[in-house]
ROSE-4610 file (N, C-alpha, C; in Angstrom, 1 decimal, always signed):
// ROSE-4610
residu = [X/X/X/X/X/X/X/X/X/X/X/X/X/X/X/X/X/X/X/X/X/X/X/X/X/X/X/X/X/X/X/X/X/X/X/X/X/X/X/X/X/X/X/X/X/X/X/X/X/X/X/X/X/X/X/X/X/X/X/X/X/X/X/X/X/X/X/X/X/X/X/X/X/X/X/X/X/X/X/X/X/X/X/X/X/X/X/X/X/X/X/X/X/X/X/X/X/X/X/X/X/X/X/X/X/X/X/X/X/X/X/X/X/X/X/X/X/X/X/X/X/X/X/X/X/X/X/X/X/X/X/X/X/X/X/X/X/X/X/X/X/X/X/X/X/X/X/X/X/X/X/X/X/X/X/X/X/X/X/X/X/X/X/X/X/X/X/X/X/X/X/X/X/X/X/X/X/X/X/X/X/X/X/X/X/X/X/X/X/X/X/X/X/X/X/X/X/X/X/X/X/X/X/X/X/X/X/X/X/X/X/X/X/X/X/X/X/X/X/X/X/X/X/X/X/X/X/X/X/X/X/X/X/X/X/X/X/X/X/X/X/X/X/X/X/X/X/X/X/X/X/X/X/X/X/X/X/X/X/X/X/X/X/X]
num = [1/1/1/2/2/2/3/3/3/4/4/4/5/5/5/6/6/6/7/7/7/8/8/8/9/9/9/10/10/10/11/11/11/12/12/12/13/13/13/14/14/14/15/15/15/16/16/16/17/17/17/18/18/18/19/19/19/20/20/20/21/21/21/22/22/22/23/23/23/24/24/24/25/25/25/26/26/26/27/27/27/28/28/28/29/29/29/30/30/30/31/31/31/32/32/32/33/33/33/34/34/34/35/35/35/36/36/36/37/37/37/38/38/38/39/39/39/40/40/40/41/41/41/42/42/42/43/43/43/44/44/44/45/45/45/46/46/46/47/47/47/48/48/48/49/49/49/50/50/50/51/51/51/52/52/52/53/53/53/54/54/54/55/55/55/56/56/56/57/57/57/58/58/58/59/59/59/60/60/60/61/61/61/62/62/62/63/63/63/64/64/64/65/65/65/66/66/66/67/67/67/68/68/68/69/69/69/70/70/70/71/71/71/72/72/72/73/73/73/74/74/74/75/75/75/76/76/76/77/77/77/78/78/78/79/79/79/80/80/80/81/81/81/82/82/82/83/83/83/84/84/84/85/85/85/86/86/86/87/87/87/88/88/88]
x = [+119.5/+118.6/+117.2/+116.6/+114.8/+114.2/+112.9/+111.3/+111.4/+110.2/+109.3/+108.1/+107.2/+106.1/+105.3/+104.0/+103.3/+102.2/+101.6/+100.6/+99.2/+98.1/+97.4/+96.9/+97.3/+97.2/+98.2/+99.2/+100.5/+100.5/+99.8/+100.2/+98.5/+97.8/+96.8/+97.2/+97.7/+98.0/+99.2/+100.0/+101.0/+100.1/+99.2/+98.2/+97.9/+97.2/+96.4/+97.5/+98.7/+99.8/+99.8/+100.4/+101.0/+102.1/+102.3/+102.7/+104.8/+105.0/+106.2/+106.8/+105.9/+105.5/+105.6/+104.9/+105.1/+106.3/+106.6/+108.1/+109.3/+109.6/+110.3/+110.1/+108.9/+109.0/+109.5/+108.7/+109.2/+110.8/+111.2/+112.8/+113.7/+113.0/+113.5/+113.4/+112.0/+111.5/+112.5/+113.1/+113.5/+115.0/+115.5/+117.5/+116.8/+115.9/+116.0/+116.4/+116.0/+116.1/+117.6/+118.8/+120.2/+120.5/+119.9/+120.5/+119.1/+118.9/+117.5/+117.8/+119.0/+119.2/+120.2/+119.5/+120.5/+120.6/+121.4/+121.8/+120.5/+119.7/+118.6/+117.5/+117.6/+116.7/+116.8/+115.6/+115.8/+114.9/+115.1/+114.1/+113.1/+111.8/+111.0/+110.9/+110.4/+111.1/+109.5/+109.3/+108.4/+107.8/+109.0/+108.6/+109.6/+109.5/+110.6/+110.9/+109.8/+110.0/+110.7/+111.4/+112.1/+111.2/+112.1/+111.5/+112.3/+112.3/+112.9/+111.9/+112.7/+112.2/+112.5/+111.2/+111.4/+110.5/+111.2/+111.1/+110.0/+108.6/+107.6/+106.8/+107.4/+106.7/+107.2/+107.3/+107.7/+107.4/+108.2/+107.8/+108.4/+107.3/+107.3/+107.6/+109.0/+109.2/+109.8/+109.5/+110.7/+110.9/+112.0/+112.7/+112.9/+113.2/+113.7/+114.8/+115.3/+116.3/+116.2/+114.5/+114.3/+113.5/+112.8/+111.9/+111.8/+111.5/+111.3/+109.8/+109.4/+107.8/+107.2/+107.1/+106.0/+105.0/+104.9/+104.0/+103.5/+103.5/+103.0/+103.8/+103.0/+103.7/+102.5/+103.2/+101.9/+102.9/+102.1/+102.7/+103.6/+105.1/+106.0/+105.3/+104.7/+104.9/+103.7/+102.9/+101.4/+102.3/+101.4/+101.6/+100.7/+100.2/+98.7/+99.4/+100.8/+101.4/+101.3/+102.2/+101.9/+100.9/+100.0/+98.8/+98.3/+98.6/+98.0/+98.9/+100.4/+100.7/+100.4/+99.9/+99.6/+98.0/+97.6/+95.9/+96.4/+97.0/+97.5/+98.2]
y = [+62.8/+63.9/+63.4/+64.1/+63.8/+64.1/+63.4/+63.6/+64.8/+65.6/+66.8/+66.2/+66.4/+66.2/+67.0/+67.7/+68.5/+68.4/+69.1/+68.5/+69.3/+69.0/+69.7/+71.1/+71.3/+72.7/+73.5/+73.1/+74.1/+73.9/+73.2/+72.9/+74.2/+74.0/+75.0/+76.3/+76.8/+78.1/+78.6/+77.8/+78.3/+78.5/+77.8/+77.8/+79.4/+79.9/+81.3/+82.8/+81.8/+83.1/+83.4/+84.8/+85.4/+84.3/+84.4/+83.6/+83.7/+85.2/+85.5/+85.1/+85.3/+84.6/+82.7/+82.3/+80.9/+80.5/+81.1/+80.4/+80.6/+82.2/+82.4/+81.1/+81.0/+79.7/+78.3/+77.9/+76.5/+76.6/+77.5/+77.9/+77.2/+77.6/+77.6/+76.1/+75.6/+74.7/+73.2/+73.7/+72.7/+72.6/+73.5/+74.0/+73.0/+72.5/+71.7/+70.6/+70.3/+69.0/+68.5/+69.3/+69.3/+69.6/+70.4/+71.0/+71.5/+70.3/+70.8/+71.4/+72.0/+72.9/+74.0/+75.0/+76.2/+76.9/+77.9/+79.0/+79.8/+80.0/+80.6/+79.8/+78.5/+77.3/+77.6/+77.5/+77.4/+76.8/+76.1/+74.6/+75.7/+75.4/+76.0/+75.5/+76.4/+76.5/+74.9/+73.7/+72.6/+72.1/+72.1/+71.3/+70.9/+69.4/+68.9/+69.6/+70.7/+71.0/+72.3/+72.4/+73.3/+74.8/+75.7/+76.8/+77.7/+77.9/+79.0/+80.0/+81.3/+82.4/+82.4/+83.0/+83.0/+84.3/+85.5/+86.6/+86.9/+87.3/+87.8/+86.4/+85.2/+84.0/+83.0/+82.1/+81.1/+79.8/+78.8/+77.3/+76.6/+75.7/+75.2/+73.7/+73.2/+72.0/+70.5/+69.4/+68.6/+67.7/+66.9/+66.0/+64.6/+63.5/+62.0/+61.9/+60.8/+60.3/+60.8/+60.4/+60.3/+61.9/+61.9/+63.0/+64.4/+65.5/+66.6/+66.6/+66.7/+67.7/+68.5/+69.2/+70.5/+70.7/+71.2/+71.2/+72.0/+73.8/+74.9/+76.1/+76.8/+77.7/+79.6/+80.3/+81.5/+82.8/+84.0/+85.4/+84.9/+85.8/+85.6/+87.2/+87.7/+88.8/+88.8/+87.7/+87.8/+86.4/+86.1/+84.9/+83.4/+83.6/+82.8/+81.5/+81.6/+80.2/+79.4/+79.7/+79.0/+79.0/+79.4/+79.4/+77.9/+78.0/+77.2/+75.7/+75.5/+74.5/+74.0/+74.7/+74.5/+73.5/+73.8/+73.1/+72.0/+71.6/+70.3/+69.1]
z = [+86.5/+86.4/+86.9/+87.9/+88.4/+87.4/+87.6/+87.3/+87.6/+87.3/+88.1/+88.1/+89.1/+89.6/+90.4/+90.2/+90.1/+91.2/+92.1/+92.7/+91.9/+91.8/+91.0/+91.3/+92.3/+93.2/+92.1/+92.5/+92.2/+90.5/+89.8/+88.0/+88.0/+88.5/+88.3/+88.2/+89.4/+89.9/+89.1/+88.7/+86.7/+86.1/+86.0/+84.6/+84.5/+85.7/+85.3/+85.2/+85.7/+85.5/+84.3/+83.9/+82.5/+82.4/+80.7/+80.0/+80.5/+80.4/+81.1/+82.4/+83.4/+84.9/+84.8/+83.9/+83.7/+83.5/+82.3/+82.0/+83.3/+83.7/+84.9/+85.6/+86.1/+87.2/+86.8/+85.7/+84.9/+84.7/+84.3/+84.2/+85.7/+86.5/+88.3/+88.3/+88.0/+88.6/+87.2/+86.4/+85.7/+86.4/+86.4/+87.3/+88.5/+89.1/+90.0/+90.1/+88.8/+88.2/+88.5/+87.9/+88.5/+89.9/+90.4/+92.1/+92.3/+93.3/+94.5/+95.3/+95.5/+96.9/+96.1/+95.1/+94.8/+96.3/+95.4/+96.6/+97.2/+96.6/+97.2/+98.0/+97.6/+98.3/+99.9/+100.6/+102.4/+103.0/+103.9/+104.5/+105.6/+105.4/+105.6/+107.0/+108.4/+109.6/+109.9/+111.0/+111.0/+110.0/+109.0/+107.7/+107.0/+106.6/+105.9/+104.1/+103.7/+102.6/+102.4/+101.4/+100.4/+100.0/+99.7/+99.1/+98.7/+97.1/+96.7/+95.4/+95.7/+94.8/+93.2/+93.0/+91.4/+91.1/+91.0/+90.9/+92.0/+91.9/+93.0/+93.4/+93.3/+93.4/+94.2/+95.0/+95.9/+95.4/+95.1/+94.8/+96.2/+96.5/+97.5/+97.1/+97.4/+97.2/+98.3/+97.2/+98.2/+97.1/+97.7/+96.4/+97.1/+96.2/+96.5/+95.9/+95.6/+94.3/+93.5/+92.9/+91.3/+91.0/+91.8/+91.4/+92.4/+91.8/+92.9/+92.2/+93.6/+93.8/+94.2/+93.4/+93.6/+94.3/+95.2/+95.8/+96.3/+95.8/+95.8/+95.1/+94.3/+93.7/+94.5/+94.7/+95.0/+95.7/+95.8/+95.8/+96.6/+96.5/+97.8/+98.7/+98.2/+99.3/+100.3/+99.6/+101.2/+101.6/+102.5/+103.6/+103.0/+101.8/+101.5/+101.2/+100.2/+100.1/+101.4/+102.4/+103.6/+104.2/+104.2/+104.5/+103.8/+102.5/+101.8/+102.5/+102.4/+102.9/+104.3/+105.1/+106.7/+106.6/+105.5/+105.2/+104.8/+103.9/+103.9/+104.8]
């Protein structure tokens, strides 16, 4: 079983979600821990990271052996997630 590991971006941006909204994702983001690649996971098109849906929300990930990391969580329906990973 992986670590989870958080970038401070993406442990923030849970933070201000509803408490319902939080769990949903923490829920996703724990099922990784067993299978980093569910069925809804898809490799994001000049990028070696991960992405899958958790109701109106996108987690933006990638994984090693030990650990998966998080490395954006934000709306799926604007564009701002990626937005946000292209800055990094």
């Amino acid at each position: 079983m992986r670590d989870i590991d958080f970038t401070k971006n993406a442990q923030k941006y849970i933070g201000t979600l509803v408490v319902k909204h939080q769990k949903q994702i923490i829920k996703n983001i724990l099922a990784l821990r067993e299978n980093v690649q569910p069925q809804d996971s898809k490799k994001l098109h000049g990028s070696d990271y991960y992405r899958i849906d958790s109701g109106e929300y996108r987690i933006v990930y990638d994984w090693s052996n030990t650990v998966v990391f998080i490395l954006l969580v934000g709306k799926r329906n604007d564009g701002a997630v990626y937005k946000k990973l292209k800055r990094k």
